[in-house]
N, CA and C atoms as an extended XYZ file, in Angstrom:
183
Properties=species:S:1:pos:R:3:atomname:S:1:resname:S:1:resid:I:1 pbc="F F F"
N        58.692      -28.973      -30.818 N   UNK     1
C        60.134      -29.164      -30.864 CA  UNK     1
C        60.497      -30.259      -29.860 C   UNK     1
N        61.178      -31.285      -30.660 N   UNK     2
C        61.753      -32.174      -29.403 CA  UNK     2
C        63.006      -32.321      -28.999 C   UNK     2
N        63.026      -32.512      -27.652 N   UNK     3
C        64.239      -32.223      -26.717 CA  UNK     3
C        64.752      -33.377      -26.246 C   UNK     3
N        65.982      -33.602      -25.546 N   UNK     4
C        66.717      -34.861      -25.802 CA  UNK     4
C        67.681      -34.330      -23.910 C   UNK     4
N        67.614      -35.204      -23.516 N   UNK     5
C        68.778      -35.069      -22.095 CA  UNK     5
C        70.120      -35.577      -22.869 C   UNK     5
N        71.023      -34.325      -22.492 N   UNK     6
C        72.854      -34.523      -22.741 CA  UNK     6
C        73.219      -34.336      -21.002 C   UNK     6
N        74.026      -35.116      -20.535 N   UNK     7
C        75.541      -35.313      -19.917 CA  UNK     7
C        76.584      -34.418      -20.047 C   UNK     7
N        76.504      -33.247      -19.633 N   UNK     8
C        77.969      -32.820      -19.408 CA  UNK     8
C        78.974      -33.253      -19.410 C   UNK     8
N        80.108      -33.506      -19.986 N   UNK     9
C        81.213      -34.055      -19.987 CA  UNK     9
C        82.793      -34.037      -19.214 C   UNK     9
N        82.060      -32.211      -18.263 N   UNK    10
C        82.877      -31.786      -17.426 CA  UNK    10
C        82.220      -31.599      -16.005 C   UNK    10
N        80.986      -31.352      -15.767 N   UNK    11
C        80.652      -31.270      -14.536 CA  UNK    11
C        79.649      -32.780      -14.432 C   UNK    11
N        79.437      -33.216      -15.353 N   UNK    12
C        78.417      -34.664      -15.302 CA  UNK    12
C        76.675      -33.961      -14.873 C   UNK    12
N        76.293      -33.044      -15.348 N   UNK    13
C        75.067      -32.516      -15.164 CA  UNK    13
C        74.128      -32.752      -16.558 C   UNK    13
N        72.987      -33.187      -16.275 N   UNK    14
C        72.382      -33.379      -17.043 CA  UNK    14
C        71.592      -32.069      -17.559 C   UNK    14
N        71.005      -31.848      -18.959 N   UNK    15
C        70.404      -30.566      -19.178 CA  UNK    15
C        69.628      -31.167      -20.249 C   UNK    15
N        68.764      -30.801      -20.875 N   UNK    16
C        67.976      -30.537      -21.968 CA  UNK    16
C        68.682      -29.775      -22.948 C   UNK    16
N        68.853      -30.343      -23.960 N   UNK    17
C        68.777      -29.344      -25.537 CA  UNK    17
C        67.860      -29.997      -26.388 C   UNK    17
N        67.349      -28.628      -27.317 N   UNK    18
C        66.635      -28.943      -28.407 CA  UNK    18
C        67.326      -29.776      -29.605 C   UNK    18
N        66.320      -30.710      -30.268 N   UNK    19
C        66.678      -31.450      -31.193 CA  UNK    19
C        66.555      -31.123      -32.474 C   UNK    19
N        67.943      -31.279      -33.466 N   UNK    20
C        67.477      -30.461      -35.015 CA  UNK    20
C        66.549      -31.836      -35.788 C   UNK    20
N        66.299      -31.012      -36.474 N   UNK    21
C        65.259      -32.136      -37.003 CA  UNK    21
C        66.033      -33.107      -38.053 C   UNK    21
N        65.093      -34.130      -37.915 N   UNK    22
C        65.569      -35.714      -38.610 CA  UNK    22
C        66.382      -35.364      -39.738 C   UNK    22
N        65.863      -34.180      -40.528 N   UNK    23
C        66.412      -33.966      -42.085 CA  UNK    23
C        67.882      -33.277      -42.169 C   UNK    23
N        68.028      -32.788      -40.957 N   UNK    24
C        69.615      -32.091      -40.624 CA  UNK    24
C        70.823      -33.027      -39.849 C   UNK    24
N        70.439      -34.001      -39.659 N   UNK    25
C        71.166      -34.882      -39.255 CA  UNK    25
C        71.662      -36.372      -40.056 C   UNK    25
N        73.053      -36.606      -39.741 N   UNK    26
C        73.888      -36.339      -38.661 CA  UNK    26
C        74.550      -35.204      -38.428 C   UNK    26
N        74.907      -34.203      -37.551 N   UNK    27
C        75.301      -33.410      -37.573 CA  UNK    27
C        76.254      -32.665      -36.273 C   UNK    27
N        76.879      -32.025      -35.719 N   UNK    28
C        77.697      -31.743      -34.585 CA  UNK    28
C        76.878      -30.637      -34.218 C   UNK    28
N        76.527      -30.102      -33.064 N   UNK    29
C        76.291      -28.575      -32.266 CA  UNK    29
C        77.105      -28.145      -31.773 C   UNK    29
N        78.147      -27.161      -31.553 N   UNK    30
C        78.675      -26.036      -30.801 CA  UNK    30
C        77.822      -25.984      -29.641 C   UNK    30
N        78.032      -25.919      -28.414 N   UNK    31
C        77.222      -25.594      -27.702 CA  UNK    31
C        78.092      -25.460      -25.506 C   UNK    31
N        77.374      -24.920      -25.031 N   UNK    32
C        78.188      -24.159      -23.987 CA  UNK    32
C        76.981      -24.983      -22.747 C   UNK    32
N        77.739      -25.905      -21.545 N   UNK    33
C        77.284      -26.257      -20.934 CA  UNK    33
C        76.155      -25.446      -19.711 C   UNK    33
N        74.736      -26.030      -19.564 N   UNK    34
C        73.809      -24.868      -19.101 CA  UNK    34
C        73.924      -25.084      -17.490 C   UNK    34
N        74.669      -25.722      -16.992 N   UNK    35
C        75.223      -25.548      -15.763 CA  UNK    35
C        76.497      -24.679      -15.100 C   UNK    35
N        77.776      -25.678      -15.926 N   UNK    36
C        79.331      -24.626      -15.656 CA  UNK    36
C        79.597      -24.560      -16.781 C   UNK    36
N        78.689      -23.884      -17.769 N   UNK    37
C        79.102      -23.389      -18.830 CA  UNK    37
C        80.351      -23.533      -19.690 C   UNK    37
N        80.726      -24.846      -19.239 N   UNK    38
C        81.973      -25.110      -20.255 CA  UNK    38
C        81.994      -25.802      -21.906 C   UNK    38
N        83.131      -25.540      -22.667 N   UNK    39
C        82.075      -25.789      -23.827 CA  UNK    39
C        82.144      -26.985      -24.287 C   UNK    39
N        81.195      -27.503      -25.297 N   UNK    40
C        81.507      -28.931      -26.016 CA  UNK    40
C        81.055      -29.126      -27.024 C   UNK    40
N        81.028      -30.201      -27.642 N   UNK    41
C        80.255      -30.525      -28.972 CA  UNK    41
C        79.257      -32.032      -28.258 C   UNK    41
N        78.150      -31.466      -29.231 N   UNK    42
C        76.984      -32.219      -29.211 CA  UNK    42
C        76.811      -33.632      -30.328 C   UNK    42
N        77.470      -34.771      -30.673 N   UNK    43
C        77.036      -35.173      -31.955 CA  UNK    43
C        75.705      -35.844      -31.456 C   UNK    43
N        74.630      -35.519      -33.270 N   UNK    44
C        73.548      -36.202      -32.828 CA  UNK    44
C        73.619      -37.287      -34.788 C   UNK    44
N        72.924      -37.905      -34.203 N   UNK    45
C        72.545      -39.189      -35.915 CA  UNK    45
C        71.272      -39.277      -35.332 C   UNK    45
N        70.907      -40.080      -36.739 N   UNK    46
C        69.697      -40.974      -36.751 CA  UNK    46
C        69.468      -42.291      -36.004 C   UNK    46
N        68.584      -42.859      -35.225 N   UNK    47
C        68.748      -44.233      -34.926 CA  UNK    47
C        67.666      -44.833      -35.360 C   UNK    47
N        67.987      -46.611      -34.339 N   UNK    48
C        67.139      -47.320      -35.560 CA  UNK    48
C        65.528      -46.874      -35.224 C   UNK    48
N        65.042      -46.342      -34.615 N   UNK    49
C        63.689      -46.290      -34.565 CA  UNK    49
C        63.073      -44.839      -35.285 C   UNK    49
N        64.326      -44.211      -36.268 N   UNK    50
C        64.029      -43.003      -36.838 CA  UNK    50
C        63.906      -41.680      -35.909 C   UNK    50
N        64.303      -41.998      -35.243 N   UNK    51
C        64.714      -40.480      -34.050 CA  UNK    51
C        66.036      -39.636      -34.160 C   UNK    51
N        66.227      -38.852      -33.158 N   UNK    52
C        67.231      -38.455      -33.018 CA  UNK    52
C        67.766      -38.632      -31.730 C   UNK    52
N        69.127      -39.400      -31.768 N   UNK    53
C        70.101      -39.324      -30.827 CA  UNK    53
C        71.195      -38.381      -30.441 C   UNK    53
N        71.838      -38.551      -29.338 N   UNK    54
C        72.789      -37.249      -28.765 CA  UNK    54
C        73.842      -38.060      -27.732 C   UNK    54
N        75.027      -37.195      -28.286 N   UNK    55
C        75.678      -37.624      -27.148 CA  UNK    55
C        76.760      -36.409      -27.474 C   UNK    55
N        77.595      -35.928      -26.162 N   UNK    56
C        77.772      -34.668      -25.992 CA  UNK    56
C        79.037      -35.096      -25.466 C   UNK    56
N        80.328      -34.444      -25.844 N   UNK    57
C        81.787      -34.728      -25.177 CA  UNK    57
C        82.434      -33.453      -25.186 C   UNK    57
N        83.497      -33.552      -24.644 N   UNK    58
C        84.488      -31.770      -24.276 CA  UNK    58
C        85.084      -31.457      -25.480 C   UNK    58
N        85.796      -30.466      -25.535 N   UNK    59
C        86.837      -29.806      -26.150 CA  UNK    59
C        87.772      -29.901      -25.833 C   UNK    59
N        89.265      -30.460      -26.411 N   UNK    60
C        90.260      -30.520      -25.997 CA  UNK    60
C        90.846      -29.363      -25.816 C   UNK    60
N        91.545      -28.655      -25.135 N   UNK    61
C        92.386      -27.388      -24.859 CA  UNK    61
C        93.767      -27.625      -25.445 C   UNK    61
């Protein structure tokens, strides 16, 4: 399984999440920050070298 470093978007902490695979993407994650647990969305796509990318922003309240 490969894993990808996200940016917190509220505390700026970096963490590890697992990556869905090439065939499920592009796609958004739900997901709850593994530091101050606050929540966000994950979007990940395809890039050009056939991987998977990530980038992770807040939830508006």
């Amino acid at each position: 399984m490969d894993i990808a470093p996200v940016t917190c978007p509220s505390c700026f902490e970096v963490f590890s999440v697992p990556l869905p695979a090439s065939s499920e993407v592009p796609c958004e994650l739900d997901y709850d920050c593994e530091v101050c647990c606050r929540p966000m969305m994950i979007q990940c796509w395809s890039d050009e070298l056939d991987g998977v990318s990530v980038e992770a922003y807040g939830l508006e309240d």
